[in-house]
N, C-alpha and C positions, 0 to 999 in steps of 0.2 A: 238609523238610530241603534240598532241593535249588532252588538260586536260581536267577531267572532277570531276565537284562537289566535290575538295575540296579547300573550302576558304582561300585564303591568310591572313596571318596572320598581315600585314599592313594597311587590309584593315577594313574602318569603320564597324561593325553591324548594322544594325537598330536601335540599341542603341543610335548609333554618327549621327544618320541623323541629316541634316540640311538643311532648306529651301535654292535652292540656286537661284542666281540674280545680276544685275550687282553688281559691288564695283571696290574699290581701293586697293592698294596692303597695306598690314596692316604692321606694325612696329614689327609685331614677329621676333624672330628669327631664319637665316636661319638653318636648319638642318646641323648638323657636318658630314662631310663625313663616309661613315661606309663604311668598309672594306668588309661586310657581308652582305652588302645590293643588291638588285636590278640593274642588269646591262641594261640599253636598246639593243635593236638591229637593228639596220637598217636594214630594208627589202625590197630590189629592186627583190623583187622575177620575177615581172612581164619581166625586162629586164634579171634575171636569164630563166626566161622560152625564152626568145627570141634568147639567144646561142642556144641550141636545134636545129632552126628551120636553123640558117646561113649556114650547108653546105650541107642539104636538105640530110642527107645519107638517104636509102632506103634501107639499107641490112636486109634482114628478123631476121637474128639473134640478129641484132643487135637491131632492133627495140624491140626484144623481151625482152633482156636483159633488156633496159631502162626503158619498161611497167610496167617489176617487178621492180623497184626501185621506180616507184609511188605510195603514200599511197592520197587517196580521203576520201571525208566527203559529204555523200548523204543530202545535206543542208535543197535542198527544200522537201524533204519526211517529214523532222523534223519539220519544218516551215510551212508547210501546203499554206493556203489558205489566212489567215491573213498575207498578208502584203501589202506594197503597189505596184500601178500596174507597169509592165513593160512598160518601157519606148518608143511611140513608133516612135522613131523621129532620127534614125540612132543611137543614141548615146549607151554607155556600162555606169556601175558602178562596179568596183570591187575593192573588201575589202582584202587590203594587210597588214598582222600583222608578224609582230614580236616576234616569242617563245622562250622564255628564259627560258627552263628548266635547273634544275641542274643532270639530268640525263645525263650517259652515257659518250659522250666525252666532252659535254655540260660544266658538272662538274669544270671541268680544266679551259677552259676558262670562264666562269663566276661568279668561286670565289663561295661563299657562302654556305648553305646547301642542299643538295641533300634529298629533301620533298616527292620527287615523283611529286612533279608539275611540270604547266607550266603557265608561263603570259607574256600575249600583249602586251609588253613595249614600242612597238614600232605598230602606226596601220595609215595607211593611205586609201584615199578613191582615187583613182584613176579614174576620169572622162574621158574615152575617149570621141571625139568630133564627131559628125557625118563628115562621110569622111576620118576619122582617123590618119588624119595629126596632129592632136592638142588634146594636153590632158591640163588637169586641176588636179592638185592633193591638196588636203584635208588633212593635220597631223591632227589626231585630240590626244591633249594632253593624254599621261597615266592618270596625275594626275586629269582631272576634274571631278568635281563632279557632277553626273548626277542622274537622275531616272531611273534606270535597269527595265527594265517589266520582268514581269513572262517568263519563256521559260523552253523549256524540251530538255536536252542533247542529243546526238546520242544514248545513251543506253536506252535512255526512263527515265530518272531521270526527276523530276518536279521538279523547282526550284521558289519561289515567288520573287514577287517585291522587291525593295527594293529602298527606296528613298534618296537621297543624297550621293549615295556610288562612289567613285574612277569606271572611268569607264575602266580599266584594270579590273577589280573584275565581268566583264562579262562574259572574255574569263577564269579565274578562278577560277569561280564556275561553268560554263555550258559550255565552250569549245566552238569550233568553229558557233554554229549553236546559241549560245545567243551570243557571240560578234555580228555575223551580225545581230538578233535580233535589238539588241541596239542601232546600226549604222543607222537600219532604224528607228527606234524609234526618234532617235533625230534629224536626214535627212529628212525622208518622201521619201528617195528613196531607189528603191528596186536596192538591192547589186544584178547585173548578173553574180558575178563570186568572188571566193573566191581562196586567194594564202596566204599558208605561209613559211614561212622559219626559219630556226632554227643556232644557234651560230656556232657550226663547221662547218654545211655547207656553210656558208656566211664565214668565212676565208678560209675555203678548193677554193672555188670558185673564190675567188681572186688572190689565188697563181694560181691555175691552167690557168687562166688568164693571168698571168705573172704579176701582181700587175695592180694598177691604179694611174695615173699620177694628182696630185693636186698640187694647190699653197697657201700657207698659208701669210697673209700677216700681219701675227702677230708672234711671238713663242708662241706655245702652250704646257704646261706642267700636267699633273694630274696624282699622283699616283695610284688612283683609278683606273683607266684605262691604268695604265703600260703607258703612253703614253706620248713621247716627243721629239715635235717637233720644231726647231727651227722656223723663219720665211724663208721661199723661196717656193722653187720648190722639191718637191718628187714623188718618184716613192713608194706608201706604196704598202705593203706586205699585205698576209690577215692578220697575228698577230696586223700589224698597222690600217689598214684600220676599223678593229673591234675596237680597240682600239679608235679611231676619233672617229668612230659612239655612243660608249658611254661617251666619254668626257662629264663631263658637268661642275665638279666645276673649270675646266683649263682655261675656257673662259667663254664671257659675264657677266650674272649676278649670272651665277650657278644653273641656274632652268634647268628645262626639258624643256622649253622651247628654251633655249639655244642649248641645245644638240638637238632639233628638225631641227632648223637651221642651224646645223650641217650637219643632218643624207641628209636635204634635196639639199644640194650643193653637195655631196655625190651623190648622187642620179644622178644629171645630169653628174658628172665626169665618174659617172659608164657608162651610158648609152652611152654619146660620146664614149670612150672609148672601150663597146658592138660592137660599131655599123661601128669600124675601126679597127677591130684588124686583119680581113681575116685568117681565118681558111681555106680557100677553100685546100692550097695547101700542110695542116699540117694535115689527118686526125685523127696521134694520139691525137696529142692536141682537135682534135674537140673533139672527144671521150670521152677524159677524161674532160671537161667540161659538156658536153650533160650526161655524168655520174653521176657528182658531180650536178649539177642543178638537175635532176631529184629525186636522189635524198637528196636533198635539201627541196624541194619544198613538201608544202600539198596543195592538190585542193577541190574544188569541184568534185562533181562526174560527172557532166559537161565536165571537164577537165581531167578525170581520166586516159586519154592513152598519148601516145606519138603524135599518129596524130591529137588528138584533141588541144594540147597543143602545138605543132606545125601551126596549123591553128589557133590557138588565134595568138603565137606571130609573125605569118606573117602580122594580121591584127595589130600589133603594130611596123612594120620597120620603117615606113614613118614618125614616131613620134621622131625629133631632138630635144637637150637639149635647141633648140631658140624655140619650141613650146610647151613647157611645163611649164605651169603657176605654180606658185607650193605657198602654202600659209598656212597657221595655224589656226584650226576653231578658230573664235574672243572667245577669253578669256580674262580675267580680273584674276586679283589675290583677293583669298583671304583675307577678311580682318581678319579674325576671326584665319585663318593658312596660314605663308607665304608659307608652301611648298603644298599649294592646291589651283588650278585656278577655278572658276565659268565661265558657258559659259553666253554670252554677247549674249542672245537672238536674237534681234534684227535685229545688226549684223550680227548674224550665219544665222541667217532667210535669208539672202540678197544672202549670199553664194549659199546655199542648190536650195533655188527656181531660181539664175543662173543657175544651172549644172542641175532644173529640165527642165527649158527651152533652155538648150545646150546651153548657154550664158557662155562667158565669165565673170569672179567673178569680178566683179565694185571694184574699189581702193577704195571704201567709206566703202565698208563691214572689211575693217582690220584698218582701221586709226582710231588712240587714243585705240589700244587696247594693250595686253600687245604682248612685243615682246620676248623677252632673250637676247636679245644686242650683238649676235652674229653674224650678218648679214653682209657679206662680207669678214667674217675672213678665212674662204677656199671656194676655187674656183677653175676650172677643171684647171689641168695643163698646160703648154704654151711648 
């Protein structure tokens, strides 16, 4: 699942750098839908790791089995010394992306060519709160344009900086250990845990779920993403459920941004829906969930076993879809490409140093910034 050192083909060289800074959103025009392109993926890996933990089984073999379905990434060995410090004020920071390989079963559902990659289409920064009732979560766009720092792969590959590049173009060129690089690079906080998840496992996990209950209060159509929905109430499927998660030209304005406000209402449908479904008295269903999550999921090596992974998502129960802030680091569009955002300094600064003082993110740090004008269009189901 986890790519290493070869560059996406969408994404800038050094060549295309460019200073970037706030702006406004420029008069280009928008990209035509490509049938062959880049699909996102929502990644709720963290409430995928918390089935696991719901019906607390204990059985040795079982636990064995699971262990072997975990694949890890030794972060901090990669990472050394340089980064910034641990946090030390109860709270966590961990870095949830999104792998969109065309590998494997991947292929099928993601359309496109099977490269041998993979990329971050999908990354959020998940703040838990000290006390761990209250989280804050961080999208930060595929599309913006950042300064990648130097980092060196898990195999020891040395990759250099590069300025102005798509900040997807972290997790493929250097893989898991330069995307959280870069997170800190433009945060200033140190990532304590690393999760991701990949396109069949994120529909396998929803079927075996039994679906997830949303309400749409628009119809929403896009061929792109096979997906169509009218307006009301559903019960999706994981075919559908992936399908929302990459919608983007069916709603709002058609940006990534849109589909981020998507993935992130999503997100809370999941989690309610986690956090009610009672496995206790089914333990094949548990099984084959605490199966399919496992794996699902890439860790840290932190995280690498069942009881470790287990004891994270016990410390995330107490975390309901009414305490989770959830927001978009501030970005501004492009003026110069409308399908490329610039981060809104400033702004992002307001964020970052919230969640470094375990503060909740101030209303002032996202207003007048760009949105996707998708906001309110799905909502957990009634």
């Amino acid at each position: 699942m986890s790519a290493e050192s070869t560059p996406d083909p969408a994404i800038p060289d050094s060549g295309q750098s460019r200073t970037t800074g706030p702006g406004r959103r420029g008069k280009g025009r928008r990209r035509k839908p490509r049938t062959r392109r880049r699909k996102a993926l929502l990644v709720a890996a963290w409430s995928a790791a918390g089935v696991v933990v719901l019906g607390g089984t204990g059985a040795g073999v079982v636990l064995y089995q699971l262990n072997g379905n975990l694949q890890s990434v030794d972060i901090d060995q990669v990472l050394g010394a340089d980064r910034p410090a641990k946090a030390d004020n109860g709270s966590q920071n961990i870095l949830v992306l999104g792998s969109d390989t065309r590998a494997g079963g991947n292929k099928k559902l993601g359309g496109g060519t099977d490269d041998g990659t993979a990329r971050s289409d999908t990354a959020m920064v998940l703040h838990v709160h000290k006390g761990h009732k209250k989280a804050s979560v961080v999208s930060i766009p595929r599309d913006t344009l950042v300064d990648r720092p130097e980092c060196t792969d898990t195999h020891g590959g040395e990759h250099p900086a590069a300025n102005g590049v798509m900040f997807n173009s972290a997790y493929s060129t250097g893989g898991a250990a330069c995307a959280v690089k870069t997170v800190e690079s433009i945060s200033g906080l140190r990532m304590d845990h690393y999760l991701e998840v990949d396109f069949s496992g994120f529909q396998q996990l929803i079927d075996d779920l039994g679906g997830v209950d949303v309400t749409t209060t628009e119809a929403i159509k896009d061929p792109d993403s096979h997906l169509d929905l009218p307006a009301g109430t559903h019960t999706l499927n994981g075919e559908q459920a992936l399908g929302l998660v990459r919608t983007r030209h069916g709603v709002g304005d058609g940006s990534d941004l849109g589909r981020i406000q998507l993935q992130q209402a999503f997100v809370k449908a999941l989690v309610d829906q986690v956090k009610n479904i009672g496995l206790l008295g089914n333990p094949k269903k548990l099984y084959d969930i605490a199966d399919t999550a496992t794996k699902t999921v890439t860790t840290d090596s932190d995280l690498g076993s069942v009881n470790s992974l287990m004891s994270f998502a016990t410390g995330l129960k107490g975390i309901s879809p009414a305490n989770m802030r959830m927001v978009t680091m501030p970005v501004v569009y492009d003026p110069a490409d409308p399908n490329r955002v610039l981060l809104e300094k400033a702004k992002a600064d307001q964020v970052w140093t919230a969640l470094k003082n375990d503060k909740p993110v101030p209303d002032s740090a996202t207003e007048g910034t760009a949105t996707g004008g998708a906001e309110g269009v799905v909502n957990a189901g009634e």
